[in-house]
LOKOLSE-880654 format. One record per residue (C-alpha): x, y, z; residue number from 1. Coordinates in steps of 0.25 Angstrom, whole numbers, plus 5000, padded with zeros to 4 digits. Layout:
% residues N
((X,Y,Z),NUM)
...
This chain:
% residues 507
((4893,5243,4929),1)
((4907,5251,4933),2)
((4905,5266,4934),3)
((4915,5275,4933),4)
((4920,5281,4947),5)
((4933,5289,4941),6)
((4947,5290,4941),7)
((4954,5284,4953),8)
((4959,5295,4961),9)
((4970,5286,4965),10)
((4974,5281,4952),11)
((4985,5287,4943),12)
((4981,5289,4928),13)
((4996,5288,4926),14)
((4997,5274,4933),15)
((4985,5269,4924),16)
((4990,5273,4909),17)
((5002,5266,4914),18)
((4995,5255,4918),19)
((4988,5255,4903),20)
((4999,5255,4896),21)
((5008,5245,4903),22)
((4996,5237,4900),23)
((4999,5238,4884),24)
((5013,5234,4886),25)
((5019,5221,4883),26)
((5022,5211,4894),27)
((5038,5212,4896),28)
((5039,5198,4898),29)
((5051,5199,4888),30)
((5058,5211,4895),31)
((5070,5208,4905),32)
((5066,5207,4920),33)
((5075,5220,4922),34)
((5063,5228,4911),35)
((5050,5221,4916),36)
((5041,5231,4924),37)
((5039,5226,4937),38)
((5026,5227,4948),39)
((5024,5227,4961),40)
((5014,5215,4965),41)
((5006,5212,4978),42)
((5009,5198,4983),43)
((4992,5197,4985),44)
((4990,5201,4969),45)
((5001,5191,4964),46)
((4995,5180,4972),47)
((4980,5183,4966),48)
((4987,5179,4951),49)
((4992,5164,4960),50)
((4979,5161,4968),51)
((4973,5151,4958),52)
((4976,5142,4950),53)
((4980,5147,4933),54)
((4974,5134,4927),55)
((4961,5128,4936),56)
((4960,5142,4944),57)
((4959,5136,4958),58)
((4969,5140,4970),59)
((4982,5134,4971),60)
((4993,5136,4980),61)
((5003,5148,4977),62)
((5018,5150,4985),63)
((5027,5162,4983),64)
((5041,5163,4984),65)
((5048,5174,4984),66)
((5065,5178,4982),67)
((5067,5192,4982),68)
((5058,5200,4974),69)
((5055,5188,4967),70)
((5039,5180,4971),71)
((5037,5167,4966),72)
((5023,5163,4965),73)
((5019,5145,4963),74)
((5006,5142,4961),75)
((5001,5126,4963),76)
((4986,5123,4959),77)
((4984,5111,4967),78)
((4971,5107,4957),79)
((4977,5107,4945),80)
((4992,5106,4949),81)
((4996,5118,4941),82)
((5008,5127,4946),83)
((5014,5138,4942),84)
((5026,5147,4947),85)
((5028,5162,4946),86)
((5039,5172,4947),87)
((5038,5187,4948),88)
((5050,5190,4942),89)
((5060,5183,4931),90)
((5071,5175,4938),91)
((5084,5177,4932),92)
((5094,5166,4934),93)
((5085,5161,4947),94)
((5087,5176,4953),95)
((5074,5186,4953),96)
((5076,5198,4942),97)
((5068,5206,4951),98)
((5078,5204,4963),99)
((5088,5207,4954),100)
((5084,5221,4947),101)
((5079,5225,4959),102)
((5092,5225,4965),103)
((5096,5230,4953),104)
((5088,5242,4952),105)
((5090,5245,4968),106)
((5106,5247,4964),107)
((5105,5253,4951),108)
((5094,5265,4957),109)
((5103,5267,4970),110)
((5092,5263,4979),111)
((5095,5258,4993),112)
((5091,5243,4994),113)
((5088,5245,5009),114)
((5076,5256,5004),115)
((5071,5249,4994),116)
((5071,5237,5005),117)
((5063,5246,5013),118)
((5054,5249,5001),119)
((5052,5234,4998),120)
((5049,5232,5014),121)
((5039,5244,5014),122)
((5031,5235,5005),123)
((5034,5222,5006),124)
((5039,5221,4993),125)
((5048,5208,4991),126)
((5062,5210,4991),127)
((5076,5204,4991),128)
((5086,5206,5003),129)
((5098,5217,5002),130)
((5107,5204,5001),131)
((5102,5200,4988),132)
((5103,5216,4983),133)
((5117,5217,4986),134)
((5119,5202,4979),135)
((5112,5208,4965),136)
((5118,5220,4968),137)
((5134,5212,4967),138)
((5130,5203,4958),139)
((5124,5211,4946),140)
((5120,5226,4949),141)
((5134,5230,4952),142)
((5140,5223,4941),143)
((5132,5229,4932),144)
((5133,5243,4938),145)
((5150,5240,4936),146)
((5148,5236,4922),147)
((5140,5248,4918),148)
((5146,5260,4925),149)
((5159,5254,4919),150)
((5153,5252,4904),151)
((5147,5267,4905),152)
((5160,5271,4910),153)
((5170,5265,4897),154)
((5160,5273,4888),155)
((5163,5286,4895),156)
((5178,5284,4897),157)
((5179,5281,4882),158)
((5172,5292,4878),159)
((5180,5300,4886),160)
((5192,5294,4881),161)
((5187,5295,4867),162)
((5186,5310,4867),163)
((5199,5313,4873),164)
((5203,5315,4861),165)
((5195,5322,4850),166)
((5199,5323,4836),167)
((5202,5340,4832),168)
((5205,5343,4816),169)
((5212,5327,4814),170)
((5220,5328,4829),171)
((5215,5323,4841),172)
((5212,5334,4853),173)
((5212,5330,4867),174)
((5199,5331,4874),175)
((5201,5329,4890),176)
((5189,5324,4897),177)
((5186,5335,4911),178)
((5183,5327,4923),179)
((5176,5329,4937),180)
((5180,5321,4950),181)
((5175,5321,4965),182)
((5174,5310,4976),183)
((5162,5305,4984),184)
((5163,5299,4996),185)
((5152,5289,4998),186)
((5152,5287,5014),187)
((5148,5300,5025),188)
((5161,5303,5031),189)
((5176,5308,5029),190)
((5181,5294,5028),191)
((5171,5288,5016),192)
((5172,5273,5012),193)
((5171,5276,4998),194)
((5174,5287,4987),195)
((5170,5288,4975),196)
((5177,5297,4963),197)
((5169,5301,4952),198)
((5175,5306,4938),199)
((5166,5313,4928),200)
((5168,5318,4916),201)
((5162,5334,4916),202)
((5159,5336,4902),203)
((5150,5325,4900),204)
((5147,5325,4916),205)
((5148,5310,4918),206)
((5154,5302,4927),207)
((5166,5293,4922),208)
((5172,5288,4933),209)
((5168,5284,4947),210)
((5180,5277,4957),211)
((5177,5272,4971),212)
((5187,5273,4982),213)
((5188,5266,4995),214)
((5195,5274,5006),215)
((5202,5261,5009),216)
((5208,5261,4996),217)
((5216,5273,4997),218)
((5211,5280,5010),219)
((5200,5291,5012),220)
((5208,5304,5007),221)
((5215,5299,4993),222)
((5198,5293,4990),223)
((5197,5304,4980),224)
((5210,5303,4974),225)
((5210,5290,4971),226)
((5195,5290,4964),227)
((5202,5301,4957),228)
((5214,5294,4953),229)
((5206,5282,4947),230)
((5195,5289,4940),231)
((5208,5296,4933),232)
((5215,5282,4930),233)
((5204,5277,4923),234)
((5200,5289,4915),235)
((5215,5289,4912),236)
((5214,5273,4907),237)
((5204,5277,4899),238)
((5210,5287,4890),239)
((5202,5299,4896),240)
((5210,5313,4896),241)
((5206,5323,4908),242)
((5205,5336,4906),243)
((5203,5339,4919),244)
((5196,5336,4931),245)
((5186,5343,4941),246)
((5187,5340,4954),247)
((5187,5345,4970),248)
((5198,5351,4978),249)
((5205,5337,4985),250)
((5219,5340,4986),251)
((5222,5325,4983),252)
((5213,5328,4970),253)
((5221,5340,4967),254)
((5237,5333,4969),255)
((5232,5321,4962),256)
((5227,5328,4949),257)
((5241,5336,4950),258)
((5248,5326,4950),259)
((5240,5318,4937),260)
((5241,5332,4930),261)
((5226,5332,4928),262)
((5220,5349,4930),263)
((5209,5348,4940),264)
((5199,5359,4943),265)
((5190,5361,4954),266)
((5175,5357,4956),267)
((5169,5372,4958),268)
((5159,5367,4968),269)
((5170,5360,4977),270)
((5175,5374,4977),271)
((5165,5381,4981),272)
((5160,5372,4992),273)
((5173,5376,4999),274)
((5174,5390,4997),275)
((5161,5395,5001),276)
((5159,5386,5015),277)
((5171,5393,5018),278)
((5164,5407,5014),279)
((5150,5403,5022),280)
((5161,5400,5035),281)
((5168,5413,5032),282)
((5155,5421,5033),283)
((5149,5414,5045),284)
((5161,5416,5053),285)
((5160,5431,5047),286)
((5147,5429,5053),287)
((5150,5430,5066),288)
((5158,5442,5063),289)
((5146,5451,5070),290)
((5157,5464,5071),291)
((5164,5462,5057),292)
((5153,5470,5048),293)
((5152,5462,5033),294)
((5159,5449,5035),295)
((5146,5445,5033),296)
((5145,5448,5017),297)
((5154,5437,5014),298)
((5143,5427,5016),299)
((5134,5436,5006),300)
((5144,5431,4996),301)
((5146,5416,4997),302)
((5137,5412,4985),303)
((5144,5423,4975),304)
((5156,5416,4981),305)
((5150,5401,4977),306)
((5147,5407,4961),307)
((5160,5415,4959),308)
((5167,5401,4964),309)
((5158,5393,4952),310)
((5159,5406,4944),311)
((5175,5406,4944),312)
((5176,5394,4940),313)
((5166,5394,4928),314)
((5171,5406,4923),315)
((5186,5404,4923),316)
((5195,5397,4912),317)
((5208,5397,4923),318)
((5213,5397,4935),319)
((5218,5412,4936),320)
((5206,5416,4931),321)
((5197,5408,4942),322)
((5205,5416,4950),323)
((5202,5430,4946),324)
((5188,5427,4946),325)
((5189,5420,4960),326)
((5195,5432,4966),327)
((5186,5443,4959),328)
((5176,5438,4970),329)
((5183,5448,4981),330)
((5182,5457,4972),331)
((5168,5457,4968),332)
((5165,5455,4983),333)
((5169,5469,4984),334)
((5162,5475,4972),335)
((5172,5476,4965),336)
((5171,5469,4951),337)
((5185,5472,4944),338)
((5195,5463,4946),339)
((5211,5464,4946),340)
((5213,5450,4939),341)
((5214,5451,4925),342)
((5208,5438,4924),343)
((5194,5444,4929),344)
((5195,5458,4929),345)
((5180,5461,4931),346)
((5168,5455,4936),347)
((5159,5450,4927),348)
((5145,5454,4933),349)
((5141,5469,4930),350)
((5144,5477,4941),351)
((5132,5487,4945),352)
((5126,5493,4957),353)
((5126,5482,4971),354)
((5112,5484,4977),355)
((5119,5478,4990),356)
((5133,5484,4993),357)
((5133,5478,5006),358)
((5135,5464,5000),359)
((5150,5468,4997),360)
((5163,5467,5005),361)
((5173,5476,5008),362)
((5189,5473,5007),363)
((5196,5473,5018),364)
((5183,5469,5026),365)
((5183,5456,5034),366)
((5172,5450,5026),367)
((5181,5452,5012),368)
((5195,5448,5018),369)
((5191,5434,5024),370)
((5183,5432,5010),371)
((5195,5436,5003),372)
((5204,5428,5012),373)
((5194,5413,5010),374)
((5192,5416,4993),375)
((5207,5420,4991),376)
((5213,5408,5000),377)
((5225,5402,4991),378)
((5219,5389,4992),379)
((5205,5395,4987),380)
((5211,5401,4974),381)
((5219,5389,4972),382)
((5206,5380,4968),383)
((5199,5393,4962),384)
((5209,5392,4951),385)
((5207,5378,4948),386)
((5191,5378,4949),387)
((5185,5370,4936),388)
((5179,5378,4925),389)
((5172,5369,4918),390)
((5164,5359,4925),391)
((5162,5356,4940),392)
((5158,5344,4950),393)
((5143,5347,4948),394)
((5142,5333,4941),395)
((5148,5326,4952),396)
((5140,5331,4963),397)
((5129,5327,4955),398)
((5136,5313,4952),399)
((5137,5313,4967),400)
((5121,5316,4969),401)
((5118,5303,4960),402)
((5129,5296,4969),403)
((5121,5297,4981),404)
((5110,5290,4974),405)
((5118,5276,4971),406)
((5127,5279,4983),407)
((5122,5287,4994),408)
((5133,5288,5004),409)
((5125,5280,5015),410)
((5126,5268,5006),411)
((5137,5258,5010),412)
((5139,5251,4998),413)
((5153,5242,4997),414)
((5162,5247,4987),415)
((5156,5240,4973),416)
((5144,5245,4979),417)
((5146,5259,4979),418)
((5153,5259,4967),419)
((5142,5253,4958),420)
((5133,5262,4964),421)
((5142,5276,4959),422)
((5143,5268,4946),423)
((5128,5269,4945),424)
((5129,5284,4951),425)
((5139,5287,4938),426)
((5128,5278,4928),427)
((5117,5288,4933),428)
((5124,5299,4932),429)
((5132,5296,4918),430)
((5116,5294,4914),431)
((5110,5308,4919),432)
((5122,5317,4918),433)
((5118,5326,4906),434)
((5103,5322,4910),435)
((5093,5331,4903),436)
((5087,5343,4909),437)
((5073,5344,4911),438)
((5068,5356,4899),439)
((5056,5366,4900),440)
((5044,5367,4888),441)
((5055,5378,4881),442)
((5066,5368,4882),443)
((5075,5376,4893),444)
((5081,5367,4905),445)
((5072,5367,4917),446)
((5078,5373,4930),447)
((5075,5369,4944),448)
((5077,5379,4955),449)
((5087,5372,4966),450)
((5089,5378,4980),451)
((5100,5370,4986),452)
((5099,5370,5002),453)
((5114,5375,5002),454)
((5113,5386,4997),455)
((5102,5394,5004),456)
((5094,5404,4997),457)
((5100,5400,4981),458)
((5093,5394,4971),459)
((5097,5387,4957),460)
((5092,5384,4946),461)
((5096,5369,4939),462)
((5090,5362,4929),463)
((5081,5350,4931),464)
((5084,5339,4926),465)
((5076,5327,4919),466)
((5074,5312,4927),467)
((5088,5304,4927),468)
((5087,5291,4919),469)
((5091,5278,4923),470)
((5096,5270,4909),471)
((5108,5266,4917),472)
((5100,5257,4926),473)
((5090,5251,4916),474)
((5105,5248,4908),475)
((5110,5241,4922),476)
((5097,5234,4925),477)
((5099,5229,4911),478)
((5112,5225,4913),479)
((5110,5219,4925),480)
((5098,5210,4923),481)
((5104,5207,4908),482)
((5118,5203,4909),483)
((5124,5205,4924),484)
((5114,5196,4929),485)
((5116,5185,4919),486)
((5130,5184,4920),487)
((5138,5194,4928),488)
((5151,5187,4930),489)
((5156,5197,4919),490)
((5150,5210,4927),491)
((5156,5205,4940),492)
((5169,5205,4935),493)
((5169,5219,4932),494)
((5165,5221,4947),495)
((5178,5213,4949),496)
((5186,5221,4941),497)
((5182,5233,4951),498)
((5193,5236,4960),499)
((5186,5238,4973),500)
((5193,5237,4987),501)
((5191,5228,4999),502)
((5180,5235,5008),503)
((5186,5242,5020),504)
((5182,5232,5031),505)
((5190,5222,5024),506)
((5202,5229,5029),507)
């Protein structure tokens, strides 16, 4: 008689209705190899289904083979001379699936092979050489990955191509696509390997165009300009109008956008990443000033300086009035809240009582000149005038973050390589740009407080967002297992098509 002892307190409810109800499901025989669910078997369990003999019951002799991930299991009754041979994956054209969407998956994911060798190590989980992985990885995965970054790619540049002109009361109105560009440079250093340029299209926040640049092709300091200059040629090829583009402040940027007659604007962050460094050093070397009384105010001021730079630029239509607002700042510093500038004639906080008066400077002090001298530079208003009103690089640094997933900078990866893997940063992103953001019971966006390490002592909230999704990889794997796999002298050919340069220690 059994008696009932309980629950198991090591058991998960979860993992057994699971188990239940995988046990209702069909065999998926039928499915491809790349949609079977796979298991992780003990060698000592698989062996106890070979130890006797299917027709007369008795022990025979078993041998295993094993390629890869891959264990083949023959079993010969020496009574009654049965034999049988088993595989424990599908072969597919004499090459184990498994060995192949393994590799597969590792690309596609952004793993590292040499932890997931580790991994495999740590539990004496069969697994194929790193040979192998980059032989799958050239023959099919990259081919795929070419194939569809270049698919998704036509659909986005004929959309944008298609609204350039939309119709108006019988005539046909001009509709110019704003776009957003910065560099990455994918190795530690001032003289980096690789640079790649990305182009995205701010409206939709997507990224359009992603260009590779060798510094052997045109030298370390033209790297940016020459992603730039491509991204524009194909845009241009494909019919796309630019309204104009958002980018940083490089000064081979800025002569090359003169000279194509293309308006640029600059990225606000870029901005305000040099002015207030400048401001932190201006008020440690104020500091040190022990004699000189209220030098030391100006360092009380640093993050109203950082919101009226990001404030200037949201608010303002034009350059002149970017401008007023912009220079308001000494005077607001001083409590005073009328301006001379017609373009902003007043503040537009409501002035009242200041509990702390000590908080404002003096003009004529020491602490107000060398703050008036650093905000007014000619160089400084220059940039303040063309800071972009509309949208800024906040897309592209979180393009970047999703870079450093498929391309971290420690990765040495030759030139396909690293390509294929931004393609699949672009994919990823493209997929989860206007992701959905988790809601509360009443509907509302739910916020998570942030307290970056940068900035001591501030706090913001930001929405939180739901799971990122993967249809891009499940579409590749597919693809890959389907049609590249089968045949893919077509697929290659694109990868010749590429125009990739002779690796550096060829020279």
């Amino acid at each position: 008689m059994i008696t009932s002892q309980g629950p198991d307190p090591t058991s998960d409810p979860a993992d057994s209705a699971s188990a239940l109800t995988e046990s209702t499901v069909k065999s998926d025989a039928a499915l491809p190899p790349q949609a079977s669910r796979k298991y992780l078997v003990y060698e000592s369990c698989l062996m106890e289904l070979f130890e006797r003999c299917a027709r007369c019951q008795r022990a025979c002799a078993v041998t295993t083979t094993r390629l890869g991930t891959l264990v083949s299991v023959e079993q010969l009754c020496s009574h009654c001379e049965s034999s049988r041979r088993w595989r424990s994956q599908p072969l597919v054209d004499q090459t184990p699936a498994g060995d192949v969407q393994l590799s597969a998956a590792v690309y596609l994911s952004g793993a590292s092979f040499s932890t997931l060798h580790k991994v495999f190590k740590a539990m004496r989980l069969q697994m194929f050489p790193y040979d192998t992985f980059c032989r799958y990885a050239r023959m099919f995965v990259e081919p795929a990955v070419v194939h569809s970054w270049r698919k998704s790619q036509e659909v986005m540049l004929q959309q944008l191509s298609q609204q350039d002109k939309v119709p108006l009361g019988g005539d046909m109105r001009a509709h110019s696509v704003p776009l957003g560009g910065d560099m990455r440079a994918h190795s530690p250093g001032h003289c980096p390997k690789y640079v790649s340029y990305t182009t995205m299209e701010l409206s939709t926040n997507t990224v359009v165009d992603v260009q590779l640049v060798q510094s052997a092709e045109v030298g370390s300091p033209h790297m940016e300009k020459e992603g730039l200059k491509r991204s524009l040629a194909l845009l241009a090829a494909r019919g796309v109008t630019i309204d104009y583009i958002v980018t940083d402040r490089h000064t081979l940027i800025q002569e090359f956008l003169r000279e194509e007659n293309i308006p640029q604007f600059y990225d606000v962050w870029h901005m305000e990443k040099s002015i207030v460094p400048f401001v932190t050093r201006l008020s440690k070397k104020i500091d040190k000033m022990t004699k000189k009384k209220g030098c030391e105010k100006v360092k009380r001021w640093i993050p109203a300086i950082r919101n009226h730079v990001y404030w200037t630029a949201a608010s303002s239509q034009t350059g002149p009035e970017r401008l007023a607002k912009w220079t308001s700042l000494l005077n607001h510093v001083r409590d005073v809240h009328t301006h001379q500038d017609p373009l902003f004639p007043q503040c537009l906080h409501t002035v009242g009582n200041t509990r702390d008066k000590r908080k404002w400077l003096s003009a004529g002090s020491r602490a107000f000149d060398r703050l008036e001298k650093e905000l007014t530079r000619k160089s400084v208003l220059k940039d303040i005038a063309q800071l972009s009103p509309h949208y800024q690089a906040s897309s592209w640094e979180a393009f970047q973050s999703t870079v450093l997933q498929f391309a971290p900078k420690d990765l040495v990866s030759p030139y396909l390589g690293t390509l294929c893997r931004l393609y699949l940063a672009a994919l990823h992103y493209n997929e989860n740009a206007d992701g959905g953001r988790a809601p509360t019971s009443s509907g509302d966006p739910l916020l998570k407080r942030r307290s970056p390490k940068s900035r001591t002592g501030e706090s913001r909230a930001r929405p939180l967002k739901t799971e990122a999704t993967f249809r891009y990889v499940d579409d590749l794997m597919d693809l890959i297992m389907e049609k590249v796999f089968v045949d893919p002298s077509s697929y290659r050919d694109e990868i010749l098509k590429l125009n990739i340069p002779p690796d550096r220690s060829s020279q």
